[in-house]
BAGUFI-333857 format. One record per residue (C-alpha): x, y, z; residue in three letters. Coordinates in steps of 0.001 Angstrom, whole numbers, plus 500000, padded with zeros to 6 digits. Example, Ala and Ser with C-alpha at 12.3 -4.5 7.8 and 13.67 -1.06 7.14 Angstrom:
<rs>
[r [512300; 495500; 507800]; "Ala"]
[r [513670; 498940; 507140]; "Ser"]
</rs>
This chain:
<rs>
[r [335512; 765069; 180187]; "Unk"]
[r [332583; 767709; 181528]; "Unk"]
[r [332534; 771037; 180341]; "Unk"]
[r [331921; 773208; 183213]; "Unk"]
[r [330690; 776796; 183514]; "Unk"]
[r [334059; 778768; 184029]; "Unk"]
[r [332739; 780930; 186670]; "Unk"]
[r [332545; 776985; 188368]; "Unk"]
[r [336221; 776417; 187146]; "Unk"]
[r [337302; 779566; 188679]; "Unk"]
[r [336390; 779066; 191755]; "Unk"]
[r [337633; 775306; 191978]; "Unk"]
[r [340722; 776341; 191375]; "Unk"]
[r [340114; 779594; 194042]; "Unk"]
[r [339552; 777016; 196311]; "Unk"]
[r [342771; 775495; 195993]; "Unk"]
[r [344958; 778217; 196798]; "Unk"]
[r [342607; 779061; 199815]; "Unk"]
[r [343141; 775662; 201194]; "Unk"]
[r [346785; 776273; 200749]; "Unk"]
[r [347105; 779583; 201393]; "Unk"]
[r [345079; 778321; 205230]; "Unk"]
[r [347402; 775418; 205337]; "Unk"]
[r [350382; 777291; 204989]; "Unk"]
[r [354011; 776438; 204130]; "Unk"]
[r [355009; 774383; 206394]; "Unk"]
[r [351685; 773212; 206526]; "Unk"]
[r [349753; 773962; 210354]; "Unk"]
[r [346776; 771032; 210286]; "Unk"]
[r [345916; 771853; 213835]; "Unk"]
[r [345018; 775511; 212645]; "Unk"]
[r [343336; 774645; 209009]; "Unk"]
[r [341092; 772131; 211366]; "Unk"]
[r [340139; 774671; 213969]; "Unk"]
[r [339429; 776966; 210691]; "Unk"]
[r [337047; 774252; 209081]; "Unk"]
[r [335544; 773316; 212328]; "Unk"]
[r [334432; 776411; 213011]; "Unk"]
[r [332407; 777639; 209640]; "Unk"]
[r [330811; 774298; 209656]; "Unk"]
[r [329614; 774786; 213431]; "Unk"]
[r [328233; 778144; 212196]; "Unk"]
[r [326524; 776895; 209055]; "Unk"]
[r [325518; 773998; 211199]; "Unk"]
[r [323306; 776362; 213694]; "Unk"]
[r [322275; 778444; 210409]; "Unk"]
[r [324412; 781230; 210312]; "Unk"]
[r [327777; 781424; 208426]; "Unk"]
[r [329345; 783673; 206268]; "Unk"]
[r [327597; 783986; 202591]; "Unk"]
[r [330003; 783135; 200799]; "Unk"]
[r [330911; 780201; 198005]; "Unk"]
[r [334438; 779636; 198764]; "Unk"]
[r [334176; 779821; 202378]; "Unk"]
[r [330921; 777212; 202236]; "Unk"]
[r [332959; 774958; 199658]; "Unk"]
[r [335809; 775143; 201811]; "Unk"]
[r [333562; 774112; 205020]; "Unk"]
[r [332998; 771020; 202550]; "Unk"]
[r [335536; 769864; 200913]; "Unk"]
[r [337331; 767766; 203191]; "Unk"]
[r [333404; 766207; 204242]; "Unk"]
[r [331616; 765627; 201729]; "Unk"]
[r [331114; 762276; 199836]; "Unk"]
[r [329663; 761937; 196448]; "Unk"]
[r [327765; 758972; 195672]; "Unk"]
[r [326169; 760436; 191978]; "Unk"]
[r [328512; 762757; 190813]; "Unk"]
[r [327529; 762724; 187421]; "Unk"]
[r [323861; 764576; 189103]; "Unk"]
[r [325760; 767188; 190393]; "Unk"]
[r [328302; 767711; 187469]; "Unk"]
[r [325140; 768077; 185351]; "Unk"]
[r [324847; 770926; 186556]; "Unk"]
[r [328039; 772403; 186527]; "Unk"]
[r [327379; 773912; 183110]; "Unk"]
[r [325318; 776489; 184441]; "Unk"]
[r [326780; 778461; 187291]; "Unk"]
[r [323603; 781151; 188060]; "Unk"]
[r [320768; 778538; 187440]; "Unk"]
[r [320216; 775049; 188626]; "Unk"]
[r [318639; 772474; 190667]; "Unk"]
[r [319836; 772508; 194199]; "Unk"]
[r [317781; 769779; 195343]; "Unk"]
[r [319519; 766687; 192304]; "Unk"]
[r [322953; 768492; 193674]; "Unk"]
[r [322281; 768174; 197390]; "Unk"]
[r [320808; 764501; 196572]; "Unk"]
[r [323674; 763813; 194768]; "Unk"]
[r [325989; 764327; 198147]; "Unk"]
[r [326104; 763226; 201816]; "Unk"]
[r [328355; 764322; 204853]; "Unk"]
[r [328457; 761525; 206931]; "Unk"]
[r [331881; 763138; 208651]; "Unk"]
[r [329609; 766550; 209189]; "Unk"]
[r [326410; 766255; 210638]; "Unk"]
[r [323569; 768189; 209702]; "Unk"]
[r [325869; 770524; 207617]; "Unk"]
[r [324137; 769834; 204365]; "Unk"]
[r [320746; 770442; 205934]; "Unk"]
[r [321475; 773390; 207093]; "Unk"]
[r [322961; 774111; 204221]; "Unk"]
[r [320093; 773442; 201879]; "Unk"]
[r [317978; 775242; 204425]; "Unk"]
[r [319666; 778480; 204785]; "Unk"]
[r [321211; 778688; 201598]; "Unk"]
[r [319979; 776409; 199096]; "Unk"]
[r [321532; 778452; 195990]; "Unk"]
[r [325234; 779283; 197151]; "Unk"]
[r [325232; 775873; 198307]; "Unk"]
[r [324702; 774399; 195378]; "Unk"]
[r [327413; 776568; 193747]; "Unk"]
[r [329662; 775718; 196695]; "Unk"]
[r [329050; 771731; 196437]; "Unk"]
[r [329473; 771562; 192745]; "Unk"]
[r [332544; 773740; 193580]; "Unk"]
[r [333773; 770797; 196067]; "Unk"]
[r [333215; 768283; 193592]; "Unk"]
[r [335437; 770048; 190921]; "Unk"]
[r [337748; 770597; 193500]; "Unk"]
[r [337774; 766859; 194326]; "Unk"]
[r [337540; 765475; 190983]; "Unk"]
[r [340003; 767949; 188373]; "Unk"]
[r [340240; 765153; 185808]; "Unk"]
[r [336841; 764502; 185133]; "Unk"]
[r [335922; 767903; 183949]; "Unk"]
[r [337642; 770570; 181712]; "Unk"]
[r [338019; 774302; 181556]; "Unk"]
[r [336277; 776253; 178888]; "Unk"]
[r [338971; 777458; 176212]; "Unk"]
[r [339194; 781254; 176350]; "Unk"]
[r [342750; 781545; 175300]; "Unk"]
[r [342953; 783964; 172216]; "Unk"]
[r [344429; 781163; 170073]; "Unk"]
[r [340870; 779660; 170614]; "Unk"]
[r [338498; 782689; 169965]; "Unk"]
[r [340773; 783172; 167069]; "Unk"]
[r [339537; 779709; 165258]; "Unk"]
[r [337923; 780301; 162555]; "Unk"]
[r [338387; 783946; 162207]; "Unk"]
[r [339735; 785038; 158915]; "Unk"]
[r [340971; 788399; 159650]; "Unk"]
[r [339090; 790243; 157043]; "Unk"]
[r [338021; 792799; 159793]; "Unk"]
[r [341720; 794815; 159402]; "Unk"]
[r [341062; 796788; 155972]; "Unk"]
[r [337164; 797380; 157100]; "Unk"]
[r [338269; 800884; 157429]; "Unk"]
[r [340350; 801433; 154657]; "Unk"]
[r [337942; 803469; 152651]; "Unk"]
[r [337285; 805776; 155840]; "Unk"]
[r [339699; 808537; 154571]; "Unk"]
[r [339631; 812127; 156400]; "Unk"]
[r [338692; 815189; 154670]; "Unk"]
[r [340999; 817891; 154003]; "Unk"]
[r [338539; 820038; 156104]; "Unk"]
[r [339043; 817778; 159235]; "Unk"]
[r [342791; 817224; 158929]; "Unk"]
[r [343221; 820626; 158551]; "Unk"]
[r [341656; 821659; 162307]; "Unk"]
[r [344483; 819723; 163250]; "Unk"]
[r [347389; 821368; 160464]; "Unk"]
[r [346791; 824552; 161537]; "Unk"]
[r [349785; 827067; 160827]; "Unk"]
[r [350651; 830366; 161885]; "Unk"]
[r [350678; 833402; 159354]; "Unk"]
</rs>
């Protein structure tokens, strides 16, 4: 198992409920189609909305990985990377010209967006980061709770807050 960046695992799994929040319950194909069809004709001619979900979504259901192991490489680094091993890395035979225009327009985001896919595509091959509190508690002793023990208030501050009438 890959650790990922978990700005990357948040948005795989944001991707998800879009896809079924589009699909809907029942689930309309005919609309989530039309939907898809019609951000990857606008990314296609170079426009498209700048966006990561709404690029990985144009994606998902397109692209093919034939070295996944390039792009989850760099899946541990969400803000920094090398678009041009993740766009090598894919292909969109079902899509044409998408990633093109993709890596022309918007090389960065679509990187982010196709590693986004691939997590998307692949959940067992990587794992989440750990940031439950059980885990950042590891190793901590708890020796931080008398710290302030010795911290005792003066009888000249407590008494701003004692005072009586006469």
């Amino acid at each position: 198992m890959r650790k990922v960046h978990p700005e990357f695992a948040y948005q795989a799994r944001e991707l998800e409920g879009q896809i079924e929040g589009i699909l809907g319950d029942p689930p309309d194909h005919k609309n989530y189609k039309k939907m898809v069809e019609a951000l990857r004709t606008e990314y296609v001619n170079g426009g498209g909305i700048d966006d990561l979900n709404m690029m990985a979504f144009a994606l998902v259901d397109v692209i093919e990985f034939h070295d996944p192991k390039a792009a989850f490489a760099d899946a541990e680094d969400f803000e920094y990377g090398d678009p041009a091993r993740v766009f090598g890395a894919a292909t969109c035979p079902k899509a044409e010209g998408l990633l093109e225009a993709l890596e022309e327009n918007h090389p960065d985001l679509a990187r982010q967006a196709i590693i986004t896919a691939l997590l998307h595509k692949h959940p067992r091959m990587w794992d989440d980061e750990d940031t439950s509190l059980d885990r950042l508690a590891e190793g901590d002793e708890g020796d931080d709770e008398d710290d302030y023990a010795d911290d005792v208030a003066t009888d000249d501050f407590t008494g701003i807050f004692d005072q009586q009438e006469d």
